[in-house]
N, C-alpha and C positions, 0 to 999 in steps of 0.2 A: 384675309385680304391685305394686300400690302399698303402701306400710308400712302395717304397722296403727298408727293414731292413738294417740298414748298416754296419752290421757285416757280410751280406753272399754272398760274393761276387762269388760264385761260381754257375753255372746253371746244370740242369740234365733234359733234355730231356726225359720224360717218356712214355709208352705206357700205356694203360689200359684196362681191359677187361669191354666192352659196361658196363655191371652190375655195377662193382666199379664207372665207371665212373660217372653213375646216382646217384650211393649214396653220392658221393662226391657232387653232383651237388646241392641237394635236402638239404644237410646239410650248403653250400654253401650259398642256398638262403634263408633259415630259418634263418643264422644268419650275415645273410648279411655280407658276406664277400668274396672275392674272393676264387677260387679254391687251386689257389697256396699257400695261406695263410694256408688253411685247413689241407692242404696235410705238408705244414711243420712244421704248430706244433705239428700233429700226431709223426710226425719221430722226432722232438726235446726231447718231450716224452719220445720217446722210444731210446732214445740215450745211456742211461745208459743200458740196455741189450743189444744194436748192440757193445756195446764196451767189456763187457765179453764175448759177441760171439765173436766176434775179439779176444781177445786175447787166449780164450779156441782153436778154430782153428788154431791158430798159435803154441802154443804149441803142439799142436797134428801133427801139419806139421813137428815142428823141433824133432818130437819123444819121445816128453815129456807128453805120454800119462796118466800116473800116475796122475801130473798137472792139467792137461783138464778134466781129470775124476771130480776134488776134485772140479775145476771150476763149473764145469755142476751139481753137484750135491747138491753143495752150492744155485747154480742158481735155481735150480729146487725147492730145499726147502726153496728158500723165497719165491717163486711162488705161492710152496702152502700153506703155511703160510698166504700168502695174498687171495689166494681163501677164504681158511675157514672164513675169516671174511668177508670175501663181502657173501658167502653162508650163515652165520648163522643167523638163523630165527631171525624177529622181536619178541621183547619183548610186545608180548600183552598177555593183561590180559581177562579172559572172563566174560563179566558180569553176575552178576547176575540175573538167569529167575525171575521174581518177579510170587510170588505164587498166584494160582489163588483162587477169591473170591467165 
């Protein structure tokens, strides 16, 4: 079992739906390593959007919807900025048929 990290001293009790649970489980043993490791560097990851969501929702709590708009849509279009390059086709070249004799 891997050491626990010693910067997180904080725990969170999750549930999971049977499904997730297995894919976690299945990525778990492929890379040999425990569940809870898996599960948090998913979320460490994804740290930098849980934190614009945090603050786009808090603006929009305290009525500064204008704010949260310009947040969410910044957000949105680096999103898809980063789509289009994970989508855009590989660069292959087609050979050429060689002519027949």
């Amino acid at each position: 079992m891997s050491p626990k990290p010693r910067n997180t001293p904080h725990r969170v009790l999750l549930s999971l739906p049977t499904d997730l649970y297995n894919t976690i489980s299945r990525v778990s043993a492929a890379m040999e390593k425990p569940r809870a490791e898996i599960i948090r560097e998913l979320l460490s990851e994804q740290q930098p959007i849980l934190e614009h969501m945090a603050t786009m929702l808090e603006q929009a709590k305290a009525g500064k919807l204008d704010q949260a708009m310009k947040g969410w849509q910044k957000m949105t279009g680096e999103a898809l900025k980063g789509l289009g390059v994970l989508m855009s086709p590989p660069d292959i070249k087609k050979a050429k048929a060689k002519p027949k004799a």
